[in-house]
C-alpha positions as a printed NumPy array, in Angstrom:
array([[ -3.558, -13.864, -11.374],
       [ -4.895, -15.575,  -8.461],
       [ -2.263, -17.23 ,  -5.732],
       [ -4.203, -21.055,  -4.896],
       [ -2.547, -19.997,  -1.161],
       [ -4.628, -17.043,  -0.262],
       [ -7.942, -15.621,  -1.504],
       [ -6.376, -12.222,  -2.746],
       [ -5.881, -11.446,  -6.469],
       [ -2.014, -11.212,  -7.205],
       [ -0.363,  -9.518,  -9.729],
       [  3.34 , -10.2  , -10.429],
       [  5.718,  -7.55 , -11.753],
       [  9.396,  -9.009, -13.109],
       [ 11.938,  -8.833, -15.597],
       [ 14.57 , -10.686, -14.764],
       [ 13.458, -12.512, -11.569],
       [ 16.806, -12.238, -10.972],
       [ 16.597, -10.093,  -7.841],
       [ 15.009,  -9.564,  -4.848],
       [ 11.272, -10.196,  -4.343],
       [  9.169,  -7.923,  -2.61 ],
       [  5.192,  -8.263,  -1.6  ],
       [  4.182,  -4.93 ,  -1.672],
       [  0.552,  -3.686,  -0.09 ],
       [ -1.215,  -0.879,  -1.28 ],
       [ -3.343,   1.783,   0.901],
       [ -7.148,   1.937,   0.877],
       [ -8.883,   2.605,  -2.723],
       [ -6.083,   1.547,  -4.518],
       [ -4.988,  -1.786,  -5.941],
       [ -1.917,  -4.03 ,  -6.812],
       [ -1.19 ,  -2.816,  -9.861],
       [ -0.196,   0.739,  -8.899],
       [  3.411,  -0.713,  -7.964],
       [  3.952,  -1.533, -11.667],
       [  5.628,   2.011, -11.076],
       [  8.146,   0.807,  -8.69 ],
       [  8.778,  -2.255, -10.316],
       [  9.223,  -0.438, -13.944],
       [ 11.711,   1.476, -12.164],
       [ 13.561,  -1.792, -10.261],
       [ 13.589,  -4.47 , -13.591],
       [ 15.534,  -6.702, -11.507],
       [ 13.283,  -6.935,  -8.126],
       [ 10.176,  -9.385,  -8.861],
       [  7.556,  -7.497,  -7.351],
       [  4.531,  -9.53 ,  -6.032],
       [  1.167,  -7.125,  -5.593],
       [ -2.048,  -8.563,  -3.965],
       [ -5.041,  -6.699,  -3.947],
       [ -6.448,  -6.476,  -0.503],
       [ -9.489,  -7.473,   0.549],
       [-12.423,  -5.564,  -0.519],
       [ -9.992,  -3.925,  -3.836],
       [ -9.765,  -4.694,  -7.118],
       [ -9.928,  -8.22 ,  -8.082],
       [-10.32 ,  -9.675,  -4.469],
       [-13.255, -10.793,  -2.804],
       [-15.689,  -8.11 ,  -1.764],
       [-16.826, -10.321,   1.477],
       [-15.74 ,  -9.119,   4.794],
       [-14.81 ,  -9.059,   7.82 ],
       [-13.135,  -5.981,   6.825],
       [-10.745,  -5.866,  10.269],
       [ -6.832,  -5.83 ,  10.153],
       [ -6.732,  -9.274,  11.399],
       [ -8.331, -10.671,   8.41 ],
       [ -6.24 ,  -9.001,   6.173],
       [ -3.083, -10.168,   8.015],
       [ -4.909, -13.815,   7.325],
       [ -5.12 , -12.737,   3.843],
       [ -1.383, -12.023,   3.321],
       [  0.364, -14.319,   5.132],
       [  0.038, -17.202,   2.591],
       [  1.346, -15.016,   0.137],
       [  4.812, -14.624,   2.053],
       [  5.015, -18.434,   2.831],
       [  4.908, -19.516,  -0.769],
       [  8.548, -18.273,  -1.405],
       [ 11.008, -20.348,  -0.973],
       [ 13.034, -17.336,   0.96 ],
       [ 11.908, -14.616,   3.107],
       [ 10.808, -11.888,   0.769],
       [ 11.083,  -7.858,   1.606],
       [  7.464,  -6.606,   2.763],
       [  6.804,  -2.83 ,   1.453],
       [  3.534,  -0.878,   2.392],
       [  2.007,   2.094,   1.906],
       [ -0.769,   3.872,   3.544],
       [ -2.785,   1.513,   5.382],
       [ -0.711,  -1.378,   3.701],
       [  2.595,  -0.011,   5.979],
       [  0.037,  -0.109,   9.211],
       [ -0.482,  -3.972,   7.502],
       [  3.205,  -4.564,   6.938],
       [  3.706,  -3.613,  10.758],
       [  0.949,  -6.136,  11.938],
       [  2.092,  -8.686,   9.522],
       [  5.333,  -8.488,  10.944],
       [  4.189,  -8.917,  14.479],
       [  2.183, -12.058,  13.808],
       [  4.609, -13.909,  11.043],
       [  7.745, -11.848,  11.302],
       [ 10.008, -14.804,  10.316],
       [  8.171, -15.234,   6.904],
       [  9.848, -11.965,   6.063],
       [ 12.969, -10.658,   5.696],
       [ 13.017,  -6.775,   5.743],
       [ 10.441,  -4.091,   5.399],
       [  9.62 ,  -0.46 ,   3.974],
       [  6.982,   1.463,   5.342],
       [  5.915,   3.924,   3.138],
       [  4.394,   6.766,   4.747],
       [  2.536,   4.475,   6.687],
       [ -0.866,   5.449,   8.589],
       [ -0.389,   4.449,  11.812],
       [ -1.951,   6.313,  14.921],
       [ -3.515,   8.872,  13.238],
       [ -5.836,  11.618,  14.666],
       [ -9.119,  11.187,  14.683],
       [ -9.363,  14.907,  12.508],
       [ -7.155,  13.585,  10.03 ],
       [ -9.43 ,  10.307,   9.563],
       [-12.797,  12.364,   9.167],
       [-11.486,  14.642,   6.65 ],
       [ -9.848,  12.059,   4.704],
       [-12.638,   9.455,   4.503],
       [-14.988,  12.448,   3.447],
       [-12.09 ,  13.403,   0.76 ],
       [-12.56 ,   9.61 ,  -0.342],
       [-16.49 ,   9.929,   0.255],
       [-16.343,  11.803,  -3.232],
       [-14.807,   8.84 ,  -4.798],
       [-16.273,   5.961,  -3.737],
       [-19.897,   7.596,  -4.163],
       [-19.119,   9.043,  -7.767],
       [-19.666,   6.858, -10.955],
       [-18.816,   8.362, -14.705],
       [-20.67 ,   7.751, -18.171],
       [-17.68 ,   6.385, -19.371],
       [-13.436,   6.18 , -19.498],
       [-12.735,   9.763, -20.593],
       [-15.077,  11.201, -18.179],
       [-13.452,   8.754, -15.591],
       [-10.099,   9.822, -16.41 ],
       [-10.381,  13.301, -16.409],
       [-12.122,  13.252, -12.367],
       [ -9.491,  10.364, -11.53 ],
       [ -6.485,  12.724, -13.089],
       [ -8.062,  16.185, -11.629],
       [ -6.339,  14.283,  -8.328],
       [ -3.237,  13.598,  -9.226],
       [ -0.511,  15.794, -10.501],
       [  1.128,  16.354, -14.214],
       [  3.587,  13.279, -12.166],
       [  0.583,  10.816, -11.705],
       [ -1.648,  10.909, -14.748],
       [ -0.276,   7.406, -15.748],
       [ -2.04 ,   6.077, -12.185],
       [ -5.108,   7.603, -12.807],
       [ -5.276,   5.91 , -16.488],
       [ -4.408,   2.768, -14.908],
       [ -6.89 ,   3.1  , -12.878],
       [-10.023,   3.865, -15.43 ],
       [ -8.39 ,   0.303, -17.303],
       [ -8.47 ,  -1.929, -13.68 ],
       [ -9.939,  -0.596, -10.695],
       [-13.441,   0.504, -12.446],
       [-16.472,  -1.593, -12.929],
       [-19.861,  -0.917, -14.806],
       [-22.965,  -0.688, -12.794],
       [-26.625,  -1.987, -13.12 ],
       [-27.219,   1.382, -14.021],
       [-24.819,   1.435, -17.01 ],
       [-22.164,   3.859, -15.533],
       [-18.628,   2.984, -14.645],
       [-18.239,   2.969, -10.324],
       [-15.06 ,   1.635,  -8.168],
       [-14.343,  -1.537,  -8.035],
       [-14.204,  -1.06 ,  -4.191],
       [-16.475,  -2.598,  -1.325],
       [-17.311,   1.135,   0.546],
       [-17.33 ,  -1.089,   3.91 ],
       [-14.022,  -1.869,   3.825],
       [-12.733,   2.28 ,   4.066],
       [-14.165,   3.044,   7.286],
       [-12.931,  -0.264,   9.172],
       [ -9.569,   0.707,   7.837],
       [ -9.406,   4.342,   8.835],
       [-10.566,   3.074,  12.218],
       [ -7.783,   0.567,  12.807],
       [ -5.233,   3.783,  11.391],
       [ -6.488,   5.612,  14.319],
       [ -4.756,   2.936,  16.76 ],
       [ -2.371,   3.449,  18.506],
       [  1.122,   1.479,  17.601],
       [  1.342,  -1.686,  18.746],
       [  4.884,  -3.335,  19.946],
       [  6.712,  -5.668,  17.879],
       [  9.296,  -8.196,  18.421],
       [ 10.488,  -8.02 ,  14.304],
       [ 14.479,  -8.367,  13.804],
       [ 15.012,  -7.742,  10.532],
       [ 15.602,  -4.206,   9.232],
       [ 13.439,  -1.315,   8.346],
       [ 13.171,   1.843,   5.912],
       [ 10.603,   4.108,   6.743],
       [  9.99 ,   6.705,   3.981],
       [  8.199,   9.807,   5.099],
       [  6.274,  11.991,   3.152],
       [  7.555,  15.79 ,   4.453],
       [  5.026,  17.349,   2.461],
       [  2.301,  15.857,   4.84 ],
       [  3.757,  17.727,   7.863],
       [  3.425,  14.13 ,   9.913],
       [ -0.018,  13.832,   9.205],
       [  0.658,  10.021,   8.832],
       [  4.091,   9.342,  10.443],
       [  3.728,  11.88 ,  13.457],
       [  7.125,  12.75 ,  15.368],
       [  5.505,  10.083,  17.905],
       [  4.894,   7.451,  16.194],
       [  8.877,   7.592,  14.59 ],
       [ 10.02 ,   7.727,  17.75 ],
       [  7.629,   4.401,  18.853],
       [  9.276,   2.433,  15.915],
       [ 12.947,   3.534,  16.531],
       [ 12.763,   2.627,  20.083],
       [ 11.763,  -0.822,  19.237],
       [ 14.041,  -1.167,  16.043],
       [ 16.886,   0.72 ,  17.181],
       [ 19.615,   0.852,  14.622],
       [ 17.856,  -1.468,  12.302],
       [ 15.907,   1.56 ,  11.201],
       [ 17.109,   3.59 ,   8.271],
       [ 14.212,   6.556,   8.452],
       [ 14.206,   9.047,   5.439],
       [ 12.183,  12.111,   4.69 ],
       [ 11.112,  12.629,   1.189],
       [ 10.131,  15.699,  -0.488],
       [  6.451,  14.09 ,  -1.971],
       [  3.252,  14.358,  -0.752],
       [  1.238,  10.852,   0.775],
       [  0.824,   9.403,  -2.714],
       [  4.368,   8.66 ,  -3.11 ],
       [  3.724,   5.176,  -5.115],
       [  1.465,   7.217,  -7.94 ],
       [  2.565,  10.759,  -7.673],
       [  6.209,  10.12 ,  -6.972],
       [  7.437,   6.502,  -8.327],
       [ 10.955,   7.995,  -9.133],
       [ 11.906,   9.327,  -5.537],
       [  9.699,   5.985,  -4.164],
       [ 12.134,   3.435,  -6.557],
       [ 15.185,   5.463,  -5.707],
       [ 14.996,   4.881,  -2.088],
       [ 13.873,   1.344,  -2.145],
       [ 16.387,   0.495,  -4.551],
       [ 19.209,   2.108,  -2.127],
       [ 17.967,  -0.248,   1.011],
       [ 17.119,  -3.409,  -1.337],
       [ 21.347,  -3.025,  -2.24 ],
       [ 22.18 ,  -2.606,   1.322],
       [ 20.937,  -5.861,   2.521],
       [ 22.943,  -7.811,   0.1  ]])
């Protein structure tokens, strides 16, 4: 679906409606629909899942920067008629954090989600030429797509990767299947995940979810101590045994954890 409020393709995820709602933002070369996962898990929250700019169904058009992006999602928040919960992952949490600088009051709590925020400069070059092997590949057709998209994920995650072939793939001029991904948009990302944290003013409360398999890779021992010093006791920060790609590779330890701070601010 398509929100009339913001230029972003939306997908909406509920069962009941009857719970909380929660805008959740994915990380770079992914899409919306991955949080079907968490909200399959969580029938009562109404997740709300835009693709972000340069993903999926979105426009491929830049400007690619962080302050577009905030411009993208901050219609989305103001069409509820209260404060929703803001969860992102990856890039997406370094979004959440800026989107709770700029329009903090459209919000009412936040997860963070092993967010990429301040990371080294090493860690960007080796992951964007990890990434360089996706967004440059394109497959004769959906098995031969599945089976690369799979080879990345474990036994855990084989249900994103098929997701994956059926929405975030494209066919070419040249008759193979590519990513439906503008390759622009990666490198302007990993550049604004090498900055450092910015300070906030945000008073609602946060749970930041860390992924200890990554050995701070993405949430250094730094940057945790940045975001408790400006949240205080308002932060509930857990370390999860899961690697980065906790929404894919990890939606039962991701749901269990957001469904435990969702209760708490009842």
């Amino acid at each position: 679906m398509t929100d009339p409020s913001s230029p972003l393709f939306v997908s909406t995820f509920s069962a009941s409606g009857s719970g909380k709602s929660v805008v959740c933002l994915h990380g770079i070369e992914s899409h919306g629909g991955r949080f079907i996962g968490l909200a399959s898990r969580l029938p009562a929250v109404r997740i709300v899942a835009p693709d972000l700019r340069g993903h999926g169904g979105s426009p491929k058009v830049g400007p690619w920067t962080l302050e577009q992006h905030v411009r993208d999602v901050v219609p989305i928040l103001a069409a509820f008629p209260e404060p929703p919960v803001l969860l992102g992952h990856s890039f997406g949490g370094l979004l959440a954090w800026e989107v709770a600088r700029s329009a903090g009051a459209a919000i009412s709590a936040m997860v963070l989600v092993d967010p990429a925020i301040a990371v080294t400069g090493e860690h960007a070059r080796a992951s964007m030429a990890y990434e360089s092997s996706y967004l440059g590949h394109s497959w004769a057709d959906a098995r031969e797509a599945f089976e690369f998209m799979a080879a990345r994920h474990p036994p855990t995650g084989a249900w994103a990767a098929a997701l994956d072939v059926a929405v975030a793939v494209e066919p070419g001029a040249d008759g193979r299947l590519h990513p439906l991904i503008a390759p622009q948009a990666v490198p302007t990302a990993w550049a604004a995940m090498q900055e450092p944290l910015r300070a906030s003013e945000f008073g609602g409360r946060m749970l930041l979810l860390e992924a200890g398999r990554e050995n701070g890779r993405f949430v250094s021992a730094d940057v945790a101590r940045q975001i408790s010093a400006q949240l205080g006791d308002r932060l509930d920060h857990r370390v999860l045994d899961a690697t980065h790609t906790i929404t894919s590779d990890f939606p039962d330890l991701l749901a269990s954890a957001v469904g435990e701070f969702l209760a708490s601010l009842s």
